[in-house]
N, C-alpha and C positions, 0 to 999 in steps of 0.2 A: 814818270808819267806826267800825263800836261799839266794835270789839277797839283800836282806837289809845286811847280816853279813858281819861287820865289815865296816860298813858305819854309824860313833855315829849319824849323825846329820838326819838320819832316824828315830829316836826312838822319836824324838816331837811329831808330827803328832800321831804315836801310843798312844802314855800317853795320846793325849789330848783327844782321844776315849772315854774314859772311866771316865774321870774327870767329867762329869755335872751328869752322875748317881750316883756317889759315893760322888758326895756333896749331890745331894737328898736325896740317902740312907740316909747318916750320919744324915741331919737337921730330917728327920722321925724317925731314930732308936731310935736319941735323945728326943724328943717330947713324944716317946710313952714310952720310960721307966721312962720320968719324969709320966707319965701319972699314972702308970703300979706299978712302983714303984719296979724294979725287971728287968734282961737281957732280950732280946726277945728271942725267940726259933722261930728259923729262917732253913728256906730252899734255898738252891740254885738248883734247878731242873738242869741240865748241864750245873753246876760251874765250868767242867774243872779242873783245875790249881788251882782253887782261887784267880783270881784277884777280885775278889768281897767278898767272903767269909771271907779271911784273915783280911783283913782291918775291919769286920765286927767284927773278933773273938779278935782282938786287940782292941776294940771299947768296948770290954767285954761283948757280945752276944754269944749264942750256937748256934752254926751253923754246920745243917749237909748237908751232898751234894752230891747227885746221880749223877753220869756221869755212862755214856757208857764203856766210854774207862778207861781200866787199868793202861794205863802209864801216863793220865792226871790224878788221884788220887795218882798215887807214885809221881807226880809231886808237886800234893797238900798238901800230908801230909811232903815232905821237906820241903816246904814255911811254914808251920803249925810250924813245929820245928824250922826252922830260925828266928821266929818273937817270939818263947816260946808261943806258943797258941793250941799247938796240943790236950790240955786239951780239949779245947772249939769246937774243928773241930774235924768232925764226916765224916769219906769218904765211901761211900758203893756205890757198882756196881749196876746201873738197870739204866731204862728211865724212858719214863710216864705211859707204860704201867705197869711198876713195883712198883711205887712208891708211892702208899697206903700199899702196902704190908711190904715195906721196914721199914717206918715212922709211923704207926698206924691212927689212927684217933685222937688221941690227937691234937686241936686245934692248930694251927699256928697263928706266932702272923706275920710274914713277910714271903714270897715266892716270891724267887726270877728266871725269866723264862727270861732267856738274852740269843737271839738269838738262840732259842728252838723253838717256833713256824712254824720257817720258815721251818724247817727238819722234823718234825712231818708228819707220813701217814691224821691224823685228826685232824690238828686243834681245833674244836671243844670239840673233844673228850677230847684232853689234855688240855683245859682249863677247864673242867667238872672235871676230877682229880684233878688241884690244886685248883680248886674253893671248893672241899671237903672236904680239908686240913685245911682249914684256920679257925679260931674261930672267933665268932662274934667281929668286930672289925676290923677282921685282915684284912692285905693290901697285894696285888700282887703288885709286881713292874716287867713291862714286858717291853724285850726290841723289838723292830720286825724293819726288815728292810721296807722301804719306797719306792714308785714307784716311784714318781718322782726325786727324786734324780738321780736313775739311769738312767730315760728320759734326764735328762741333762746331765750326764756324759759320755752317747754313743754319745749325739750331738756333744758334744766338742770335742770327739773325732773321730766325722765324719764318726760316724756308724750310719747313718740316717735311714736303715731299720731297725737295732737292736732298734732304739730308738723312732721308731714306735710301734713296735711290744710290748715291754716292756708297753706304757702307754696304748693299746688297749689289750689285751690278759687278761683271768679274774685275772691268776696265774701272772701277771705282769713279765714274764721270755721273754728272747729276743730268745728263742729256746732252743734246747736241746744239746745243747751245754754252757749253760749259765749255771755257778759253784752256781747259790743261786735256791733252790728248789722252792720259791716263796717269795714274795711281798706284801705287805699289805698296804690299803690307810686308814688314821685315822675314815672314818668312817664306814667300815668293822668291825676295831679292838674296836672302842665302842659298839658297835652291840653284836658283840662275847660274851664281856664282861657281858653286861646287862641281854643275853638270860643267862648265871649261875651265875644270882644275884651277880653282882661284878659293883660297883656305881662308873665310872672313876672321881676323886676328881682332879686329873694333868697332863695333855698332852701336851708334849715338844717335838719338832723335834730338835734332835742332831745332830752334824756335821754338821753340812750348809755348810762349809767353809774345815773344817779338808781338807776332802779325795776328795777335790779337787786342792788345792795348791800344789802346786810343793813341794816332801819334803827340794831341794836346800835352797828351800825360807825360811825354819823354821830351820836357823843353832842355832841360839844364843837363851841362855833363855830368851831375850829381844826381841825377836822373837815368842817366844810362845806365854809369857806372852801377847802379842797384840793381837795373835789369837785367845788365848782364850777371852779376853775382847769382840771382835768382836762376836766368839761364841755364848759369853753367853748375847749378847744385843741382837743379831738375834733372840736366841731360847724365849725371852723372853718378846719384845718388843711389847706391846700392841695394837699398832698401824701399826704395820704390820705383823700381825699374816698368812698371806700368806707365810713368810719366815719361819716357822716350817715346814712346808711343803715341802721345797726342801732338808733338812736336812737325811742323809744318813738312818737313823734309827730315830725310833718315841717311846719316853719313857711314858709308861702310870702307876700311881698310882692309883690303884683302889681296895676300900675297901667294904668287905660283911659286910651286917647290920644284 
């Protein structure tokens, strides 16, 4: 965002977004190629940039990835070449309506849908497409944002109707003026899941803490590193599994049989 540039101690809080999925990624990619015996062939449905893809293609996996946008694939095939992976990354223009077309029916061994759901006209529908994609075995890893997070974070911030509105509304949006197109509660997103034969094996609420701290507060890597610890005992913690729940975004691994 504009107002972050050129404020370093901004960029914690961001990294720490995306840290507890790309340790998932990584502890599955690895499991399944011991498995497999061989790289996954991998999708990132609107990878963007590739902060997920990259790490993946450096990880020694083929990874291809439909986006939208044209300047977030020039964006990714630089990063592809910065890291020497552009072999392994594959960038082509479409969404979800295009993206059988793109990729064929050849079985997937991972698909990845990180904060795609929420922009999609049918949910449904786009989970039917990458649930077609996948080969027996294979895993979706999806990320979707969370209602009550945002019930807390209009509180806090003393938007009491917005933070009504958000936890009573089906679409979980505080109006129409609210920048996320919709909301999903963990048992909608298992729901979804199960009706195109996709069995959730992991559901983790992320960010409990992130994108509510002050970024002041997250200057030092000694600073991170606590929040991440905190992080990842929340998202993890068996005995207060209520606290995935307040967690910005809900990460699910779920595999076709």
């Amino acid at each position: 965002m504009a107002d972050d540039q050129g404020r370093p101690h901004r960029a914690a809080p961001t990294a720490l977004r995306t840290t507890a999925v790309q340790r998932a990624l990584d502890e599955l990619t690895a499991r399944r190629r011991g498995e497999l015996g061989r790289p996954l062939r991998v999708l990132d449905l609107g990878g963007g940039t590739g902060g997920t893809a990259v790490p993946l293609a450096v990880a020694g996996h083929d990874v291809t990835v439909v986006d939208p946008s044209p300047d977030a694939l020039f964006s990714l095939r630089r990063r592809a070449a910065e890291h020497d992976v552009e072999h392994r990354v594959r960038a082509l223009q479409g969404d979800t309506d295009t993206v059988r077309s793109l990729v064929g029916d050849d079985g997937l061994d991972l698909v990845c849908l990180h904060g795609t759901l929420e922009v999609v006209d049918d949910p449904a529908a786009a989970l039917g497409s990458v649930a077609a994609l996948l080969g027996p075995g294979g895993t979706l890893s999806l990320v979707v944002a969370q209602r009550l997070h945002a019930v807390l974070a209009r509180a806090l911030a003393g938007e009491f109707d917005r933070a009504r509105a958000v936890l009573t509304r089906p679409d979980g949006r505080w109006g129409e003026d609210d920048p996320s197109p919709r909301r999903f509660d963990e048992e909608t997103v298992v729901a979804l899941l199960r009706d195109h034969g996709l069995e959730p094996v992991s559901s983790t609420g992320i960010r409990v803490f992130t994108d509510l701290v002050p970024s002041a507060l997250v200057e030092s890597e000694a600073d991170r590193a606590s929040l991440l610890d905190l992080e990842d005992a929340a998202s993890h913690d068996p005995a207060h599994p209520q606290l995935g729940a307040l967690g910005s975004a809900l990460h699910v691994l779920a595999t076709r049989g």
